[in-house]
C-alpha positions, -999 to 999 in steps of 0.1 A, spaced: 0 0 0 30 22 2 22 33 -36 -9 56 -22 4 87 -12 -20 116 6 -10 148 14 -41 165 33 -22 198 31 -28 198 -11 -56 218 -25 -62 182 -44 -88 163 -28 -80 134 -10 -100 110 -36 -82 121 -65 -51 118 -47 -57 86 -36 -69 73 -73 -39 94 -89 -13 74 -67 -30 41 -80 -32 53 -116 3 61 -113 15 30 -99 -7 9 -126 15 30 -151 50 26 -141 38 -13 -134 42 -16 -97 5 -25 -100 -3 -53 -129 -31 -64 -146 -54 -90 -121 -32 -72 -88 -57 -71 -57 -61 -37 -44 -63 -27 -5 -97 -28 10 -118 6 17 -119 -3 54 -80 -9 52 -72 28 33 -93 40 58 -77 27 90 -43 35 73 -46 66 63 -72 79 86 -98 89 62 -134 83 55 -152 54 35 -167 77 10 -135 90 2 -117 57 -6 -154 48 -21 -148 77 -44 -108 69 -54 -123 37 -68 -151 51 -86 -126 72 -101 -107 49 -114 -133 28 -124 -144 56 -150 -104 55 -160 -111 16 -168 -80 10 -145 -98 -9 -121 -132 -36 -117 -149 -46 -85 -158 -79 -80 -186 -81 -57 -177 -103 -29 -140 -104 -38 -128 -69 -40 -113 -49 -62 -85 -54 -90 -66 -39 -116 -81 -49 -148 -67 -75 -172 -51 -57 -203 -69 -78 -233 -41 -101 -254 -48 -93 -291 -40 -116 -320 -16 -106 -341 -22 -116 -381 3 -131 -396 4 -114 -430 -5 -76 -432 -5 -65 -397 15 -38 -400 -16 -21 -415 -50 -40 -415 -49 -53 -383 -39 -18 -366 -71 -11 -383 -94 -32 -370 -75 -26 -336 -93 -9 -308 -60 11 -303 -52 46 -298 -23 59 -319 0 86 -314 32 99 -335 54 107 -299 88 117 -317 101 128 -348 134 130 -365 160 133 -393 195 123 -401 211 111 -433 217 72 -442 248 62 -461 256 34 -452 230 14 -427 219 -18 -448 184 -22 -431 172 16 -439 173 32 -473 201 59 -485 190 96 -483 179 121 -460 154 98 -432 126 108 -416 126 90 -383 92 87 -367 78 72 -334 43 59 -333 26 39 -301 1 21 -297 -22 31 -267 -49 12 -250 -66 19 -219 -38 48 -216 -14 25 -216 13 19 -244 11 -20 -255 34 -12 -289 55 12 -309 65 12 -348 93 34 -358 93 41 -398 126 54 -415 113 69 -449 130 90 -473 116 128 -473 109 126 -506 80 99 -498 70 112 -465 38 120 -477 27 86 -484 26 80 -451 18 114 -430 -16 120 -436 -15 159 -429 17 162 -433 45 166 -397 10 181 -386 2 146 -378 -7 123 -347 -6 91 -370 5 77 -399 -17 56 -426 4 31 -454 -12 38 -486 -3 4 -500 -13 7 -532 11 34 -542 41 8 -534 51 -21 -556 73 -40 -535 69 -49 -500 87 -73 -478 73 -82 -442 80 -111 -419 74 -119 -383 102 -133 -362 104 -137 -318 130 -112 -303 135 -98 -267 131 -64 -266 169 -48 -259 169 -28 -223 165 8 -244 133 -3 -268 119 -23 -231 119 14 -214 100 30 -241 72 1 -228 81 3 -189 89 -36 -199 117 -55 -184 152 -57 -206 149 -91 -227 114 -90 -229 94 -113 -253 85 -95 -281 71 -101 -319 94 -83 -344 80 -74 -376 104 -55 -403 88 -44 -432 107 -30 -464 87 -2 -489 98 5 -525 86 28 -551 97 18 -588 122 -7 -573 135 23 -548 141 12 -515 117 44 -498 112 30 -463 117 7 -435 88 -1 -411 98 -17 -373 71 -27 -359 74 -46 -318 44 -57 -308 52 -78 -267 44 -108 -260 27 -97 -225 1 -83 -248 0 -98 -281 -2 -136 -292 3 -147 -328 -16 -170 -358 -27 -172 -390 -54 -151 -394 -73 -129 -416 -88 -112 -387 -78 -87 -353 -95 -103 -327 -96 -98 -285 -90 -130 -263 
């Protein structure tokens, strides 16, 4: 319980600062998915503060969709769905049918001359996660040529996400393969180094011009893999 933290001198009220600690711990993973979380009557008696406040905290987060209440039980952080990966395409169609958020996070630029696995030119670097229930479960980082960047941005660097426009490309490579995340990629996720991830390269040309190289990690703590033609929820 020492993740809840209550300061009674703060303007904040107690509720919110009781259901901010919780969010916060969720978030930085010292609470996981299925965790059991203290009883009202114990916040109360620990913290010396009234049912309806701890009664509130959990309401709270229960509008966040952090939490569920099991009557009888108590109350637990709630199990992050495991989505099925597709084994062709998902770099595109299955983000699709995802019920993701998706947010370009970082931008930026440097010139390739020699790197074999991203094409030669001035590069367009771009970060994009992938968000559910506030929480990132993925990231792809595409290295395009400027040149082509428009076949990708869909406003332009105004952007928040980015949309493949396949059929503007006329070769494509893509394959799945198991890798653990290395420690710096595993941050990005608040994962542990080593992690269990699905790596999925995927190469973009434009009249046999290498244009772009799409890395997509999708972790095994949230994604499972088969052939399918369709993005479904376990």
């Amino acid at each position: 319980m020492d993740y809840i933290q209550i300061n009674k001198l703060s303007k904040k009220p107690i509720y919110l600062q009781i259901a901010d600690s919780i969010d916060q711990a969720y978030h930085a993973r010292a609470l996981k998915s299925g965790d059991a979380l203290p009883t009202e009557k114990e916040i109360c008696s620990a913290f010396h503060v009234s049912a309806i406040v701890v009664k509130n905290a959990y309401q709270e987060l229960i509008q966040r969709d952090i939490v569920k209440r099991e009557p009888g039980r108590g109350t637990f952080i709630k199990k992050m769905p495991k989505f099925v990966l597709e084994l062709r395409d998902a770099f595109e169609l299955f983000l699709k049918d995802g019920p993701f958020e998706r947010k370009i996070t970082y931008q930026d630029r440097y010139t390739n001359t020699d790197h074999p696995h991203v094409p030669k030119g001035e590069i367009l670097i771009i970060y994009e996660y992938l968000m559910q229930q506030n929480t990132a479960i993925g990231f792809r980082k595409l290295f395009v040529l400027e040149a082509y960047k428009n076949l990708f941005l869909k406003d332009g660097e105004a952007s928040t996400q980015f949309t493949i426009q396949k059929p503007h490309f006329d070769a494509m490579t893509s394959y799945f393969q198991m890798i653990n995340l290395p420690a710096k990629d595993a941050y990005l996720l608040n994962l542990k180094p080593n992690a269990p991830c699905f790596y999925q390269p995927v190469r973009f040309g434009v009249e046999n011009t290498f244009i772009a190289s799409l890395q997509n990690y999708y972790p095994g703590q949230f994604f499972t893999m088969e052939e399918t033609h369709e993005a479904r929820v376990h």
